[in-house]
KEVEX-270833 format. One record per residue (C-alpha): z, y, x; residue number from 1; residue in one letter; chain. Coordinates in Angstrom, 2 decimals, m for minus. Example, Ala and Ser with C-alpha at 12.3 -4.5 7.8 and 13.67 -1.06 7.14 Angstrom:
<nodes>
- zz:yy:xx:i:aa:ch
- 7.80:m4.50:12.30:1:A:A
- 7.14:m1.06:13.67:2:S:A
</nodes>
This chain:
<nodes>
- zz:yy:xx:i:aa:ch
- m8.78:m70.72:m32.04:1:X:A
- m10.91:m69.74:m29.51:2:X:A
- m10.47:m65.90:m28.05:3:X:A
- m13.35:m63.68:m29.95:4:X:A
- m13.25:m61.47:m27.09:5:X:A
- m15.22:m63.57:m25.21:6:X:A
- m17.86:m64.32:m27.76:7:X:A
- m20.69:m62.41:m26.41:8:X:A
- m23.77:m61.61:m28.54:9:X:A
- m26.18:m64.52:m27.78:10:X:A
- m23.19:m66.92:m27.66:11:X:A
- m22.59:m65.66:m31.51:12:X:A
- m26.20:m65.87:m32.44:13:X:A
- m26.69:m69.14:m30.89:14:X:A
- m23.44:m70.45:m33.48:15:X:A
- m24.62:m68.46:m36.64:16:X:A
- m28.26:m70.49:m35.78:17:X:A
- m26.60:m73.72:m35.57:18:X:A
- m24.61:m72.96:m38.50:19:X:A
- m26.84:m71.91:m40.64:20:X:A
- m29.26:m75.16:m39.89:21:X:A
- m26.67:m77.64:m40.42:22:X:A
- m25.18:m76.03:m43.83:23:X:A
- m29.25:m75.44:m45.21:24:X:A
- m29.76:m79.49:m44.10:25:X:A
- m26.73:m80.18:m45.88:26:X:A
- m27.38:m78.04:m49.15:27:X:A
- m30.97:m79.26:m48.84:28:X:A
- m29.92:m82.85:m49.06:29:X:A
- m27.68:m82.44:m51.94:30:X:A
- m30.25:m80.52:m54.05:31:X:A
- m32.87:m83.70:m53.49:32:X:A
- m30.70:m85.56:m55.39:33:X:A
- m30.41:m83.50:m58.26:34:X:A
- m33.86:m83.52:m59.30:35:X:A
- m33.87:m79.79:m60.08:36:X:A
- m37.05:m77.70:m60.70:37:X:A
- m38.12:m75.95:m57.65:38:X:A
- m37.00:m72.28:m58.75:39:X:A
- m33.44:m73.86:m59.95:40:X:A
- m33.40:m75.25:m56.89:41:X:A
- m33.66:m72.32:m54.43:42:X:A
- m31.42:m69.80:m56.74:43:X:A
- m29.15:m72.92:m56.01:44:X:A
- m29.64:m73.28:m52.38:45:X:A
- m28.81:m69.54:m51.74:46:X:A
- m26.26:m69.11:m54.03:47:X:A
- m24.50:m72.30:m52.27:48:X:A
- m25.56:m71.40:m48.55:49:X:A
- m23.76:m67.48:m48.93:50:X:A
- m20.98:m69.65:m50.63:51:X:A
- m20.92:m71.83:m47.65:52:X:A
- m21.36:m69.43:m44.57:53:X:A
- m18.98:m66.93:m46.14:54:X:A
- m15.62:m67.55:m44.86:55:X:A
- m17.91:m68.07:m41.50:56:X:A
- m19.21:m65.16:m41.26:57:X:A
- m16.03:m63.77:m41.76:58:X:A
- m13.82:m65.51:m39.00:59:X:A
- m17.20:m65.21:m36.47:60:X:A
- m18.25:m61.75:m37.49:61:X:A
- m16.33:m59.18:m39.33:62:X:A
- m12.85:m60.00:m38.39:63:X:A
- m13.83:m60.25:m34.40:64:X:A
- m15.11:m56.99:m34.46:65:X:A
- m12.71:m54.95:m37.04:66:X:A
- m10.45:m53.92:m34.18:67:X:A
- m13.13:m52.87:m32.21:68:X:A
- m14.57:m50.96:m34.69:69:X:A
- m10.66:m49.16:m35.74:70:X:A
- m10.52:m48.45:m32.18:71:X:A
- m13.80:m46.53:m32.18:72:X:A
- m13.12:m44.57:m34.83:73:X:A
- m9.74:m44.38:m33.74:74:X:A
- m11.42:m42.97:m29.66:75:X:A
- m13.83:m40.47:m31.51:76:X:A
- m11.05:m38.99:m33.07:77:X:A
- m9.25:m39.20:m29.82:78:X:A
- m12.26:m37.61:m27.67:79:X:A
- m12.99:m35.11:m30.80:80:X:A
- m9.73:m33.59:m30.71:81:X:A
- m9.39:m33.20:m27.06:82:X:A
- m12.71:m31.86:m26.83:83:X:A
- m11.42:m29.04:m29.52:84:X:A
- m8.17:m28.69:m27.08:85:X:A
- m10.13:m28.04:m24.38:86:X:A
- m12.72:m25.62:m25.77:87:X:A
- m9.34:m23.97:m27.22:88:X:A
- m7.71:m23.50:m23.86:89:X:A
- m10.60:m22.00:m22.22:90:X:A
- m11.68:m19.76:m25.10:91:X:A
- m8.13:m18.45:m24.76:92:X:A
- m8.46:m17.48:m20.94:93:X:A
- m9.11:m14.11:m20.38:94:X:A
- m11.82:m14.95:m17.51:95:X:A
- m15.26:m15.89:m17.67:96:X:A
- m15.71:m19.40:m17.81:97:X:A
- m19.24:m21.04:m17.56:98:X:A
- m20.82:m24.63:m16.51:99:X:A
- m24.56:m23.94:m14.81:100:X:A
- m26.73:m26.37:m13.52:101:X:A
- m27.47:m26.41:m9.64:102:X:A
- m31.37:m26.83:m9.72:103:X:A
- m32.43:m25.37:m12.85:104:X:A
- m29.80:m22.78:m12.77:105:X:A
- m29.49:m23.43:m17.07:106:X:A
- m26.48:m22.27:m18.66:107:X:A
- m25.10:m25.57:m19.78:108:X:A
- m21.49:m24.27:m21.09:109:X:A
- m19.54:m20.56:m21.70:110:X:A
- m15.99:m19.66:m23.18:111:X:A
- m15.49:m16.81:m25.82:112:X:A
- m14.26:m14.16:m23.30:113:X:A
- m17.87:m14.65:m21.78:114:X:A
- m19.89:m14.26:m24.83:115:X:A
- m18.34:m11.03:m25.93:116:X:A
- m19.41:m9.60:m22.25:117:X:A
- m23.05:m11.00:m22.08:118:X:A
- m23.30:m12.58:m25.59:119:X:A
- m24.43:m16.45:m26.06:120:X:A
- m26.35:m17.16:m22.57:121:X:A
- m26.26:m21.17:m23.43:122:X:A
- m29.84:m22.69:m22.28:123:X:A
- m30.33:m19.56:m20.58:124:X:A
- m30.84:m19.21:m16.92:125:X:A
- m27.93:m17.66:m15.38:126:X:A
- m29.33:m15.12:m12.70:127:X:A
- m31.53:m13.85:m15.09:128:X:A
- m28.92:m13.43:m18.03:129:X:A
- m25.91:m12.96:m16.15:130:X:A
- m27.21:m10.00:m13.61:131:X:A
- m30.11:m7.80:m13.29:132:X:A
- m32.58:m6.68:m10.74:133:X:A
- m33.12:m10.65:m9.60:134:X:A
- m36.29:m11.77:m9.37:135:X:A
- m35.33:m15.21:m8.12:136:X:A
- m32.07:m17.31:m7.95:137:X:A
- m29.35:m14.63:m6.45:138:X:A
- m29.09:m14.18:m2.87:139:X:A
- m25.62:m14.30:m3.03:140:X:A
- m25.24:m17.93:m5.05:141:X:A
- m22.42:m20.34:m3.87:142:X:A
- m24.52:m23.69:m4.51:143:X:A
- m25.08:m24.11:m0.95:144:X:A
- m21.10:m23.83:m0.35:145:X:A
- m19.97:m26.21:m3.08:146:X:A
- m21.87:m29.31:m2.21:147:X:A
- m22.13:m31.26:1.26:148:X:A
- m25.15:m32.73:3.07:149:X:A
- m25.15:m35.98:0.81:150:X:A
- m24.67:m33.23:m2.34:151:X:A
- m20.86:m34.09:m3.48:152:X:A
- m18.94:m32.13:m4.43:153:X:A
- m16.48:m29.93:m2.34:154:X:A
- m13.32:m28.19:m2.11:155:X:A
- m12.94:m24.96:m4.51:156:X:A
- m14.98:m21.96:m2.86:157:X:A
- m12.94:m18.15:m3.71:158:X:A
- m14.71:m14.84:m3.17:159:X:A
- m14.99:m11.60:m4.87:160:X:A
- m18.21:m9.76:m5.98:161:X:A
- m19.31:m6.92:m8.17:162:X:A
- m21.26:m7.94:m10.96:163:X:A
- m24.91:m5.96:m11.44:164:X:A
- m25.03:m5.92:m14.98:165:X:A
- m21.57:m4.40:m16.11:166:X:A
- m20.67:m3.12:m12.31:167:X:A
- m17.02:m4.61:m12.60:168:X:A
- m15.53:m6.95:m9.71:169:X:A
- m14.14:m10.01:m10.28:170:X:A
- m12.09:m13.03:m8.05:171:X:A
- m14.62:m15.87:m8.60:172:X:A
- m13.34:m19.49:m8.23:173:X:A
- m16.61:m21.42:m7.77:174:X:A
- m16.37:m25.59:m8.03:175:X:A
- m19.06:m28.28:m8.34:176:X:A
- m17.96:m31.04:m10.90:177:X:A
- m19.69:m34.05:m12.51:178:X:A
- m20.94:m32.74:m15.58:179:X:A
- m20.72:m35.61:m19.32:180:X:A
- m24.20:m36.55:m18.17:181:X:A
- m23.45:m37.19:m14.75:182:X:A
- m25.18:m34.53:m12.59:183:X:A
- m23.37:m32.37:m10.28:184:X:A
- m23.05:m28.71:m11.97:185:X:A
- m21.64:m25.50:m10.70:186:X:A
- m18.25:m24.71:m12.69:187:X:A
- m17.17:m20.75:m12.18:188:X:A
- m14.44:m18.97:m13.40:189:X:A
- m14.16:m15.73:m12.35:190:X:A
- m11.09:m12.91:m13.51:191:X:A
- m11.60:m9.54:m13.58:192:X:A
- m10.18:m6.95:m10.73:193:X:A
- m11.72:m3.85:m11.71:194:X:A
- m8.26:m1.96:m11.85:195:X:A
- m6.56:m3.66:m8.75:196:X:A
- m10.00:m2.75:m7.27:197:X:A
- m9.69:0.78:m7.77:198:X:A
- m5.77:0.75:m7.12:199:X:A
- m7.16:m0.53:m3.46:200:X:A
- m9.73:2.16:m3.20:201:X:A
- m7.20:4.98:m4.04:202:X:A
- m4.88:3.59:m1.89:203:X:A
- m7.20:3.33:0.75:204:X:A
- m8.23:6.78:0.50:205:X:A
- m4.52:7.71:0.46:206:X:A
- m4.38:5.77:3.35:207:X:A
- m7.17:7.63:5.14:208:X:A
- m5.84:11.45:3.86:209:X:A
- m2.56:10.79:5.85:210:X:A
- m4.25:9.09:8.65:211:X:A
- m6.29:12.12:9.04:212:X:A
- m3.23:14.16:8.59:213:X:A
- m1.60:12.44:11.28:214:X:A
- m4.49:12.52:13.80:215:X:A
- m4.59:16.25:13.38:216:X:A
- m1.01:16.53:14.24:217:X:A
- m1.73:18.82:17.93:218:X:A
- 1.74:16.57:19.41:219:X:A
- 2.44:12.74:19.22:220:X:A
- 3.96:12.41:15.99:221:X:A
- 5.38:7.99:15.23:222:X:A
- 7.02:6.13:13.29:223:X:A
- 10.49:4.29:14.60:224:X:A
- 12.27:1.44:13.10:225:X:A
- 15.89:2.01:13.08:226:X:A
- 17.66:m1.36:13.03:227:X:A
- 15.22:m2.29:16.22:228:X:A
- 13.98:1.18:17.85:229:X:A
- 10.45:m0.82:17.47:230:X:A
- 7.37:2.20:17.17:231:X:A
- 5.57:0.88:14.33:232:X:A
- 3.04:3.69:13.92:233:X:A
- 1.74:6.20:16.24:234:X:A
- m0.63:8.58:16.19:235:X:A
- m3.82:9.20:18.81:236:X:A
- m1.65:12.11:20.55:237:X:A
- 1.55:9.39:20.82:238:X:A
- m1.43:6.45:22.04:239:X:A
- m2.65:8.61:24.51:240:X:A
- 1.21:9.57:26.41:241:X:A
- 1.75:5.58:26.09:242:X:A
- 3.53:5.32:22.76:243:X:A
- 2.28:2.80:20.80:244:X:A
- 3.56:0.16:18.16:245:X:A
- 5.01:m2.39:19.49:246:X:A
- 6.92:m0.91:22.24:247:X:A
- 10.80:0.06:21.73:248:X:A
- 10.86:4.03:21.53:249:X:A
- 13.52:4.49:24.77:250:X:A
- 11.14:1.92:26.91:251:X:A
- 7.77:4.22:25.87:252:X:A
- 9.53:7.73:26.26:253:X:A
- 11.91:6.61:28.81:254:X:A
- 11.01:3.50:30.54:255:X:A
- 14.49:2.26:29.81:256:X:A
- 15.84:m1.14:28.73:257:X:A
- 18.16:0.49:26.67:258:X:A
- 18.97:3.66:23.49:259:X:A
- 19.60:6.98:24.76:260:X:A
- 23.36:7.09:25.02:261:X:A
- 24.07:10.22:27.36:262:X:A
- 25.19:13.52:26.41:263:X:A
- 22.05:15.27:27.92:264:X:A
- 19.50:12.80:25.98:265:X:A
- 21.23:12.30:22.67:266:X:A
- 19.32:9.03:20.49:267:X:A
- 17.56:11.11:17.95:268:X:A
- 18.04:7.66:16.08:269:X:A
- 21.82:7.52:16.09:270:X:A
- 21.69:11.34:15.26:271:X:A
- 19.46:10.75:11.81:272:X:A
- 21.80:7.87:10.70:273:X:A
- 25.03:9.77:11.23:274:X:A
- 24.08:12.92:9.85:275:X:A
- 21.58:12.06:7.27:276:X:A
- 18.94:15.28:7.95:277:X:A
- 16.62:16.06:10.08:278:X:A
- 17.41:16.51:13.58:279:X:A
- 16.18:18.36:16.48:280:X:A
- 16.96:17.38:20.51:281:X:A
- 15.82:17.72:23.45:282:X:A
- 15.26:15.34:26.45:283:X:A
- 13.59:14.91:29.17:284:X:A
- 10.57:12.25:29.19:285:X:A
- 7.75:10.68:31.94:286:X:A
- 4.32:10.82:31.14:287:X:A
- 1.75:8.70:31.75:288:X:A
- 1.53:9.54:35.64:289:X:A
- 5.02:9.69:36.25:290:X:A
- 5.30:13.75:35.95:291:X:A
- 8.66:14.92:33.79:292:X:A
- 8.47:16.78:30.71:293:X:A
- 10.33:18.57:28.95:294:X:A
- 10.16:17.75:25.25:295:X:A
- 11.72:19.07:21.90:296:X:A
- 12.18:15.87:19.78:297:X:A
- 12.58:16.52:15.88:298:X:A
- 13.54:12.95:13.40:299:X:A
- 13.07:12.68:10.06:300:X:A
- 15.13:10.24:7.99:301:X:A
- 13.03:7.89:6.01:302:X:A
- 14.63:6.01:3.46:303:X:A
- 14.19:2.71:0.83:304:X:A
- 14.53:2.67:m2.41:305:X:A
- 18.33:2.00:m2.25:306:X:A
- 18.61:5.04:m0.23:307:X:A
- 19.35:3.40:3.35:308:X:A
- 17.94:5.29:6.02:309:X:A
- 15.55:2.38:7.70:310:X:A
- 12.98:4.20:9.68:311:X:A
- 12.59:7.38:11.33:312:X:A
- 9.33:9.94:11.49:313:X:A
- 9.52:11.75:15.59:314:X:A
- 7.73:14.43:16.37:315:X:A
- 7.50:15.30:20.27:316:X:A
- 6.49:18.38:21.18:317:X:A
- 5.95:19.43:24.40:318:X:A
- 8.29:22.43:25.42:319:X:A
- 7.64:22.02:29.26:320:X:A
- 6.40:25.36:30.13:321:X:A
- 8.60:27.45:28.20:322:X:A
- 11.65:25.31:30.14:323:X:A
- 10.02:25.75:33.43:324:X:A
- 9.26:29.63:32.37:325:X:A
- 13.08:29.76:31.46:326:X:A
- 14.42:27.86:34.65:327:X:A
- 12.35:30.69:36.09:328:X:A
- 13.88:33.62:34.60:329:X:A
- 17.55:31.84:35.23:330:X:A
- 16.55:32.80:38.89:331:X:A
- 16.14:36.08:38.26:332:X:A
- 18.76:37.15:35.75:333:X:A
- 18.07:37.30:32.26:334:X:A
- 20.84:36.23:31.06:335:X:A
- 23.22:38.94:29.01:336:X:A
- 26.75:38.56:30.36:337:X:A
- 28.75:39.77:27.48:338:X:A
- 26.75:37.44:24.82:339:X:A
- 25.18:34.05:27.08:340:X:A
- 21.85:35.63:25.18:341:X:A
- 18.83:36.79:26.84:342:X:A
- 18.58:39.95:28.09:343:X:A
- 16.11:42.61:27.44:344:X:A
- 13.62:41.04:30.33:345:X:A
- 14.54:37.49:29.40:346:X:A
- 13.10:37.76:25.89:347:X:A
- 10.31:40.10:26.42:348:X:A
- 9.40:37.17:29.25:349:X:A
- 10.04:34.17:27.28:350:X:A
- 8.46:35.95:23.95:351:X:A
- 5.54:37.43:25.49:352:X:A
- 4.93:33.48:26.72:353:X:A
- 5.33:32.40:23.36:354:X:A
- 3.18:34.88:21.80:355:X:A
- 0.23:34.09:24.35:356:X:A
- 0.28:30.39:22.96:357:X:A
- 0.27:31.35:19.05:358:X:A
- m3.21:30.52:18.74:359:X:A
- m2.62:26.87:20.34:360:X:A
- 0.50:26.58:18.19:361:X:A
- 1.17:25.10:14.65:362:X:A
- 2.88:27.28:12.28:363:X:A
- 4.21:30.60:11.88:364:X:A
- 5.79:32.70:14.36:365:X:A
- 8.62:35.26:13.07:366:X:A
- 10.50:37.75:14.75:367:X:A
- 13.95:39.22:13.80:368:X:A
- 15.36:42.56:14.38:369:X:A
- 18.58:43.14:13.76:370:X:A
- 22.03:45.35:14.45:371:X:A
- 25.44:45.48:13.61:372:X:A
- 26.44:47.99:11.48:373:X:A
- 28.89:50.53:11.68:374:X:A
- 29.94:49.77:15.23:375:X:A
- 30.62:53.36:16.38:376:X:A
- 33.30:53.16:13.53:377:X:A
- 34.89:49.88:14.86:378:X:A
- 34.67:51.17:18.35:379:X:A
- 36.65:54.66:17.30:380:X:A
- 38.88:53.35:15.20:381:X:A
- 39.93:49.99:15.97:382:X:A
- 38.92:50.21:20.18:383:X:A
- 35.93:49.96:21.70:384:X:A
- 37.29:46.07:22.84:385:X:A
- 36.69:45.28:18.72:386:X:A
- 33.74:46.38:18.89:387:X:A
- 32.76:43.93:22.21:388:X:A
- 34.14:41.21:19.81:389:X:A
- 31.73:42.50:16.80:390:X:A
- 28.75:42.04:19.26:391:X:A
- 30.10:38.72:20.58:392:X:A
- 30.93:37.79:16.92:393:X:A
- 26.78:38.78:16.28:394:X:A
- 25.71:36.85:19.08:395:X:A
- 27.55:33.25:18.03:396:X:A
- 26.49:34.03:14.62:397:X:A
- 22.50:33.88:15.03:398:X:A
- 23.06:31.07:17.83:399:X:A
- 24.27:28.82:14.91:400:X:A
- 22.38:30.03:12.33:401:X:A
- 18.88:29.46:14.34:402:X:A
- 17.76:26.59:16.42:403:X:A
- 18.10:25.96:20.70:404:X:A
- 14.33:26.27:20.46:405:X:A
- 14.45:29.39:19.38:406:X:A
- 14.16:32.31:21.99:407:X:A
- 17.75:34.68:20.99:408:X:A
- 18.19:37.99:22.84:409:X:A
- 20.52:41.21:23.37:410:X:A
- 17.82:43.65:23.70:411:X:A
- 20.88:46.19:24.47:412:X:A
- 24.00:47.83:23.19:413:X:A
- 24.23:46.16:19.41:414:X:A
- 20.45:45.41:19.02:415:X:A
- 19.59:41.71:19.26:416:X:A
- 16.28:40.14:18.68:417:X:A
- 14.85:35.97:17.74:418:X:A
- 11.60:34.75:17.69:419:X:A
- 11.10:31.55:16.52:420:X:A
- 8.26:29.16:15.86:421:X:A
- 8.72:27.43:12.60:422:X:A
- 5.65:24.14:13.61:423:X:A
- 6.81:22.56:9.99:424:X:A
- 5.24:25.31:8.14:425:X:A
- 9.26:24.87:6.11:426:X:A
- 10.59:28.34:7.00:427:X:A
- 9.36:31.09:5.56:428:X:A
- 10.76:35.44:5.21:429:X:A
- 12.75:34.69:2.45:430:X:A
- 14.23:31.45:3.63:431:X:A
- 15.14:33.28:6.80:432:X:A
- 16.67:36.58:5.00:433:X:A
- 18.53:33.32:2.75:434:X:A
- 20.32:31.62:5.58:435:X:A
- 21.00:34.40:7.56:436:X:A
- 23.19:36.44:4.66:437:X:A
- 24.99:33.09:3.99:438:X:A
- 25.70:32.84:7.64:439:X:A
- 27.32:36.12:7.21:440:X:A
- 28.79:35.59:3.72:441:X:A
- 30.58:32.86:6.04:442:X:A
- 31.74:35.08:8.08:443:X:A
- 33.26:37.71:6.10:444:X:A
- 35.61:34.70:4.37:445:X:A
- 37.21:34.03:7.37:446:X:A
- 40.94:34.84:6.65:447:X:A
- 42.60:37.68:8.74:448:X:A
- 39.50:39.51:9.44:449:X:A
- 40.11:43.12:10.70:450:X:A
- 37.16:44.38:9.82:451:X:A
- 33.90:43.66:7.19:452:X:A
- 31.38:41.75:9.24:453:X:A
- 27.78:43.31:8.63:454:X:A
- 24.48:43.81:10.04:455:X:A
- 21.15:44.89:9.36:456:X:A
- 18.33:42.89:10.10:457:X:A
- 13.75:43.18:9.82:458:X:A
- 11.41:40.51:9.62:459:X:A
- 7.71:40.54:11.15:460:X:A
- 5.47:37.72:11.13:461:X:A
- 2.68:37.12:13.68:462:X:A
- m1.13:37.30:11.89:463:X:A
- m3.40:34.80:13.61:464:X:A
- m6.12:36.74:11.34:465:X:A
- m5.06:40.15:13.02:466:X:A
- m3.20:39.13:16.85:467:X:A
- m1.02:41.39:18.08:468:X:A
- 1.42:41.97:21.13:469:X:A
- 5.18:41.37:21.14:470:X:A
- 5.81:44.99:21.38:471:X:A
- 4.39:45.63:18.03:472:X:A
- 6.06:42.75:16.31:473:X:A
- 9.27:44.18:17.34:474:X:A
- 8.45:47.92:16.45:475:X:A
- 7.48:46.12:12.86:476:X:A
- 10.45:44.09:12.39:477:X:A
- 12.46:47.28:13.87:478:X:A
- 10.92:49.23:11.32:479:X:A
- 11.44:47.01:8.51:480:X:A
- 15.26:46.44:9.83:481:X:A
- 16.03:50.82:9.54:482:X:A
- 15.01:50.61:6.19:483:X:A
- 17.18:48.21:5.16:484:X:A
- 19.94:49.49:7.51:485:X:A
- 19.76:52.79:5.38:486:X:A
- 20.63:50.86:1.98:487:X:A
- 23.25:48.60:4.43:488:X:A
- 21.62:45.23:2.43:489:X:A
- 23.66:43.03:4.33:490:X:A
</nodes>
């Protein structure tokens, strides 16, 4: 038989002719010689010619195109269910989908999560339904970007934008496809950011708090890596004396090819990991025109969130004129034999230097008054060489209990005196009066102790509101010290 899939329409029409003609001649010619009346006749000659081309029309006509017809019923379906997929996956994102033609800017398609934001825009024109305040097709349309210079289509185009009619952002993925009809149209889908927006903008504004923080740090003040002494973060201050990320910490502050390692400039690094605190040291650095400096370093730990110490805060701070000012009073005796304290002159020098520089100076600045109590008894009773060993014992005691910035002194006889700059803003009166009676606490359980360990101790604070001289900060902290000397608090 031959293949009905080649049968074309005219061929088909051409047969059914030819068909027809010869089975009508034939019928014809049959019916002649029956003699019948006309009307007989042609009831006949129909009834006998759908008879005839029956079973034709059959084999040529139905049959050939049954499968095609089962297989267009059987596409529809096809096409009709993944059409109902498809509008079901994109009604189920939760972004804004929409199809928009590229010259008359109609809004050919949207998915669910679009309608319940702007309701059903179909047909409508999108910069007029979609934001507000346009007057014409938006400045800021993509068309331009998704199409080249013969107008096909080109790769995905990503940008983010804040929407004028409901003011939140979104990340907009912006594509130009061949639409069912075959035009190019502009396909968008576009998720909302609002929340990681605003996560950025506090962030951000985080960001610029402590950078403003930082910058108003008076001393460099940067950040070290502590598996590769890399700076990673300095300030203006640090910038400005050459420290700056990038640069390994020992080759900005030292101009070495190698960590600290000596016993006069201990690695503030090493000193943070070991310990685990806060440290303070102090070396000796080059600024930028080769000058030394003397410098008080303090490091602050910084940790992950396992708890491993990986980076390391340093604060320099430059101590070079009160190390010059005390290389200048080592020249001229102010040292207190019996204690290695300043003397009298040492610490009115060194203080009254200190005290001068408040207002330039972060933080507070306290002084401490204090004696030991009951040393005329130790002296009488147990020998007056006790009683050097009480003030000796005094003297080692606020040594460890305060820092080697801090200025310590033996004004005379059992009177000693500290003044100390607390740049942190950590210390305060009561922290002081805290450490300093477990410091003797300390003391006093020492086993074999002839004698209780006590002293009596004031506290003054320097008023940037109200200045005033060294003189009276000691005659405050004095004052403050007999009145606790008379209940013998500590």
């Amino acid at each position: 038989m031959t293949d009905m899939k080649n049968i074309t329409p005219l061929k088909l029409f051409f047969y059914l002719t030819l068909l027809i003609g010869i089975t009508e001649y034939g019928i014809m010619s049959f019916l002649a010689m029956l003699s019948l009346s006309p009307l007989a006749a042609g009831l006949l000659d129909s009834g006998l010619l759908l008879l005839t081309l029956f079973p034709f029309l059959y084999l040529l006509v139905y049959r050939p195109f049954q499968k095609n017809i089962l297989q267009l019923m059987q596409t529809k379906g096809n096409i009709e269910s993944i059409h109902h997929h498809t509008l079901t996956v994109l009604n189920s994102i939760d972004a804004i989908v929409y199809v928009a033609d590229m010259e008359t800017y109609e809004v050919l398609f949207i998915n669910d999560y679009m309608k319940k934001i702007f309701g059903d825009i179909t047909g409508q024109v999108c910069w007029k339904s979609i934001q507000i305040g346009q007057s014409g097709p938006c400045p800021f349309c993509t068309n331009d970007k998704l199409i080249d210079t013969d107008g096909l289509p080109l790769e995905m185009y990503r940008w983010e934008f804040q929407n004028t009619t409901n003011g939140h952002w979104y990340d907009i993925h912006d594509r130009a496809i061949r639409w069912i009809d075959g035009r190019i149209v502009r396909l968008e889908i576009a998720t909302d950011i609002t929340q990681r927006k605003e996560s950025e903008e506090k962030i951000q504004q985080q960001n610029h708090f402590l950078q403003s923080v930082i910058e108003s740090l008076p001393y460099p003040f940067y950040v070290i890596d502590m598996n590769s002494y890399e700076i990673e973060l300095s300030n203006t201050m640090a910038a400005l004396a050459g420290i700056k990320p990038g640069k390994k910490c020992f080759t900005a502050t030292h101009n070495s090819e190698s960590p600290c390692n000596s016993e006069e400039h201990e690695c503030p690094l090493n000193l943070v990991k070991t310990k685990r605190e806060p440290v303070t040291v102090e070396h000796v650095h080059h600024n930028r025109a080769g000058e030394e400096e003397y410098v008080e370093i303090h490091g602050y730990p910084i940790t992950d969130k396992n708890g491993v110490i990986n980076k390391m805060i340093e604060i320099q701070i430059d101590i070079t004129e009160r190390k010059k000012a005390e290389e200048k009073l080592q020249q001229i005796s102010i040292t207190d034999e019996m204690t290695g304290l300043y003397n009298r002159r040492g610490f009115l020098i060194l203080g009254e230097k200190q005290i001068q520089l408040a207002d330039r100076t972060p933080g507070k600045i306290y002084v401490i008054y204090a004696d030991c109590n009951k040393l005329k008894l130790i002296n009488d009773t147990l020998g007056h060489k006790m009683g050097d060993e009480f003030i000796q014992e005094t003297a080692v005691l606020l040594k460890e209990t305060f820092r080697m910035s801090d200025i310590i002194g033996r004004l005379g006889g059992d009177e000693f005196v500290v003044l100390l700059v607390e740049e942190a803003g950590k210390e305060s009166e009561a922290i002081l009066k805290a450490r300093l009676t477990e410091a003797i606490a300390r003391r006093n359980q020492q086993p074999g102790r002839k004698f209780p360990f006590s002293i009596s101790y004031g506290i003054s604070c320097y008023d940037r509101e109200n200045p005033s001289s060294l003189e009276k900060l000691l005659s405050q902290a004095d004052r403050h010290m007999y009145q606790n000397k008379k209940g013998l608090a500590v």
